[in-house]
C-alpha positions in Angstrom: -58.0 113.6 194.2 -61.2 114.4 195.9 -61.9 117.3 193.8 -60.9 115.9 190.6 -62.6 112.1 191.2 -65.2 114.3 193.4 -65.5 111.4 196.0 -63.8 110.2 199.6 -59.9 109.5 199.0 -58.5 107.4 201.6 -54.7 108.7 201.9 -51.9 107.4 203.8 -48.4 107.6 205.1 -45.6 106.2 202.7 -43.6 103.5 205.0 -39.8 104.2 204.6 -38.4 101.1 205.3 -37.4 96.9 203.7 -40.2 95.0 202.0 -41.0 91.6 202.6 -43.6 88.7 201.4 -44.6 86.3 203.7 -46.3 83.0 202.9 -48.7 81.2 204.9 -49.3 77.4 204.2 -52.2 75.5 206.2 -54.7 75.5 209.1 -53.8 73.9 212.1 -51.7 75.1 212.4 -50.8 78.0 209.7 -46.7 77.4 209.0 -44.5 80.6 207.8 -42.7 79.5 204.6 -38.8 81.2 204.4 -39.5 84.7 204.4 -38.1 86.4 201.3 -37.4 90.4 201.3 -37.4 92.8 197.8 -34.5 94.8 197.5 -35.6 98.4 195.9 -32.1 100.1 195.7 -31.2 99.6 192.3 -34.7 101.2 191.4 -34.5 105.0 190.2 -35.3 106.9 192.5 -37.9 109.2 190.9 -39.7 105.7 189.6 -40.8 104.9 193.7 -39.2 102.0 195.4 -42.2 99.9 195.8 -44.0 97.4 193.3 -46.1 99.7 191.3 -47.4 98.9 188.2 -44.7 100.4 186.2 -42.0 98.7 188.4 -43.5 94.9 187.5 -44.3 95.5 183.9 -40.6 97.7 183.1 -38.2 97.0 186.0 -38.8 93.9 187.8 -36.1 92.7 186.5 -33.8 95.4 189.2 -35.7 94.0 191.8 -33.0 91.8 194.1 -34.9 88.8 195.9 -33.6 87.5 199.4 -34.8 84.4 200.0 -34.7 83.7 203.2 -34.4 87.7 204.2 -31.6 88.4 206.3 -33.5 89.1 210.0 -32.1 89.7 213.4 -34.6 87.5 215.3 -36.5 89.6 217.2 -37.7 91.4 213.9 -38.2 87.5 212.6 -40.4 86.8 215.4 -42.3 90.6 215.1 -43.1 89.6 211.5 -44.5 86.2 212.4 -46.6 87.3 214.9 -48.1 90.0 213.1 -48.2 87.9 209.8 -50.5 84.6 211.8 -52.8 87.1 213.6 -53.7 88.9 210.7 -54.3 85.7 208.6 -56.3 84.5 211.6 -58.1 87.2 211.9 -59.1 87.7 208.3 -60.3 83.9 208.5 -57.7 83.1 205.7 -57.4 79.2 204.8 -54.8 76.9 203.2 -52.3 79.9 202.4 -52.0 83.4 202.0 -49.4 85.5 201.0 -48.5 88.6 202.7 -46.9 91.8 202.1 -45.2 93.3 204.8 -42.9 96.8 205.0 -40.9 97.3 208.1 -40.3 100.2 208.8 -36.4 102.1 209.9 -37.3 101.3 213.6 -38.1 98.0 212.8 -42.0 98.1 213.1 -43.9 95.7 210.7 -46.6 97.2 208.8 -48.9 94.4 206.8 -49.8 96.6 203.4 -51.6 93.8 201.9 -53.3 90.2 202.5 -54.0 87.6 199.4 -55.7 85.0 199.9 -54.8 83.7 196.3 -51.2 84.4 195.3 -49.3 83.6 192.6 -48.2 80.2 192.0 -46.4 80.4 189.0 -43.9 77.9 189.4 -41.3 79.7 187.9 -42.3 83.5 188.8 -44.4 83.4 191.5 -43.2 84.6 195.2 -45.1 81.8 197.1 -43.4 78.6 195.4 -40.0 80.3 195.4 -40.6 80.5 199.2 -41.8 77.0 199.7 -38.4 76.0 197.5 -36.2 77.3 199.9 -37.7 75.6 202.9 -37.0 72.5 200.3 -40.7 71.6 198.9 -40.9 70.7 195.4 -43.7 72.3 193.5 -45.7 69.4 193.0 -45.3 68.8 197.1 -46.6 72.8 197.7 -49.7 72.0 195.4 -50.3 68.7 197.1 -50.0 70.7 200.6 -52.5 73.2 199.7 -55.1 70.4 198.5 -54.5 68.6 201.7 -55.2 71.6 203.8 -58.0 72.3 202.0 -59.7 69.0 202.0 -58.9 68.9 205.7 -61.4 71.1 206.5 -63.9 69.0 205.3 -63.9 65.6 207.3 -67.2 64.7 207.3 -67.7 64.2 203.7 -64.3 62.3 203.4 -65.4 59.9 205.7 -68.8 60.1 203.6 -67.1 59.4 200.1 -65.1 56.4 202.3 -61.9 57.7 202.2 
């Protein structure tokens, strides 16, 4: 990479282990939505077991979805630990949606932190989650606006509502 692109490459271990999405709805304070784990196995395994680029656009389809994932709870509590700090820590507001690999001795690793995730109703991780804790779509929408326009008091009270 570096002498091809001729510039820093960043390179990391590959994480053995279960993927898992976590949303994140609200401030104060930040609730975990039903956890739901991606189940690789049927992927070939020359193709990677991990959502690539080829895997979403040609394979999603292999992709078995958990919803909620099937946690001992001490793992449960490890993944919601990890998942609020780093959503407090990277200042995140009204809901995030985080990817998480844990790894064969059970340590979570966040890969990835949006801030915007997909809510497709029908395709998107982040309203399938909030389904399964037994939210309605237009209730999830409605509970994003409210967290939102929670943070801003002082001009509610302006506008006299």
């Amino acid at each position: 990479m570096i002498t091809l692109y001729h510039q820093p490459a960043l390179v990391e271990e590959f994480i053995e282990g279960r993927e898992l999405t976590v949303g994140i709805l609200g401030n104060k304070p930040p609730e975990i939505l039903p956890i739901k784990e991606l189940d690789f196995s049927l992927i070939p395994d020359k193709l990677g077991r991990f959502a690539s680029g080829i895997i979403k656009a040609k394979y999603w389809y292999l992709i078995r979805h958990y919803c909620p994932a099937p946690l001992s709870d001490s793992l449960y509590r490890k993944i919601c630990d990890i998942s609020l700090k780093a959503y407090k820590v990277l200042r995140c507001r009204d809901l995030a949606r985080l990817d998480i690999r844990v790894s064969k001795d059970e340590i979570p690793y966040v890969l990835e932190v949006n801030p915007l995730p997909d809510l497709d109703p029908k395709e998107g991780n982040f309203p399938d989650m909030a389904r399964v804790k037994g939210m309605s779509y237009k209730e999830l929408i409605a509970s994003i606006l409210e967290a939102g326009i929670s943070r801003y008091p002082a001009l509610l009270k302006k506008e006299g509502k």
